[in-house]
C-alpha positions as CSV (number, residue, x, y, z in Angstrom):
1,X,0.0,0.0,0.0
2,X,2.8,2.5,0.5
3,X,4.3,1.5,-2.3
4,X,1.2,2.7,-4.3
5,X,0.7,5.6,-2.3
6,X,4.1,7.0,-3.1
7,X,4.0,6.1,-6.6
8,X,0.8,7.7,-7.4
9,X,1.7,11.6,-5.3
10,X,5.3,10.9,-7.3
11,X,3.6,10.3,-10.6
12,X,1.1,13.6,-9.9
13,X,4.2,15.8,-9.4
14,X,6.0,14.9,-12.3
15,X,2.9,15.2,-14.3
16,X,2.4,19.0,-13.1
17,X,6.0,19.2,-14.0
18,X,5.4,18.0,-17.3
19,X,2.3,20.4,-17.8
20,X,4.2,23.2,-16.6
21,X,7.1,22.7,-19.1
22,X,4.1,22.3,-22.3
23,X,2.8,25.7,-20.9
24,X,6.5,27.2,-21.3
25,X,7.1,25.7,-24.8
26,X,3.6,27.1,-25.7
27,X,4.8,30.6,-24.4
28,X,7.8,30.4,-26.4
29,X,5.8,29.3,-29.7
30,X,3.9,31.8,-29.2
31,X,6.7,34.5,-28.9
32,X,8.2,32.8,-31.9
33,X,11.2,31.8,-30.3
34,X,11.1,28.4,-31.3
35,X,9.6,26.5,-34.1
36,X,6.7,24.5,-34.3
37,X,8.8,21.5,-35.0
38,X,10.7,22.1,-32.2
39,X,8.1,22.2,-30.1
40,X,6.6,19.5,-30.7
41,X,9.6,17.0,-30.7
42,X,10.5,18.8,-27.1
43,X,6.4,18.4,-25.6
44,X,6.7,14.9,-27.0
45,X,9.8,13.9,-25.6
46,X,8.9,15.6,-22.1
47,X,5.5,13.5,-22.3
48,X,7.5,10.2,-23.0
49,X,10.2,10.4,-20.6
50,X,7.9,11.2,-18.2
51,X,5.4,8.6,-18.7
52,X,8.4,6.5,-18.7
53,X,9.8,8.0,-15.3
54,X,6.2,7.4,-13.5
55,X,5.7,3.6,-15.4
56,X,9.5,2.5,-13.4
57,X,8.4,4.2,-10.3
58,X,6.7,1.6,-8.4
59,X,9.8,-0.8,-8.8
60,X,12.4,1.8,-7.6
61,X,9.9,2.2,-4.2
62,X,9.3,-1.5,-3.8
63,X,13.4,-1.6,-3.5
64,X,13.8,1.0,-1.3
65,X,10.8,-0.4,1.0
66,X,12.2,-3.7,0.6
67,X,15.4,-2.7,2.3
68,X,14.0,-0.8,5.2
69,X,11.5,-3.9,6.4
């Protein structure tokens, strides 16, 4: 249960760290300081890794649980 827990408040931050970093990219496609295609490969790659980040998550914990019992 803790495991879960921790996995799912970790996986909510990095989302809102994910959304945060879109909302800059927008701002800066929007000022025309970077291009469309650069945009989208960078809010791609930030979605991906962090999917990828919060999908490995609940291993990492149930190490680090795992030696503390």
């Amino acid at each position: 249960m803790p495991v879960i827990l921790t996995s799912i408040f970790s996986a909510i931050i990095i989302f809102i760290t994910i959304f945060s970093m879109i909302k800059v990219l927008s701002i800066a496609y929007k000022r025309k300081e970077i291009s469309i295609l650069k945009y989208r490969i960078l809010a791609v790659s930030f979605i991906v890794v962090g999917m990828f980040i919060a999908s490995i998550l609940p291993f990492g914990y149930q190490k680090v649980f795992e030696i503390n019992i």
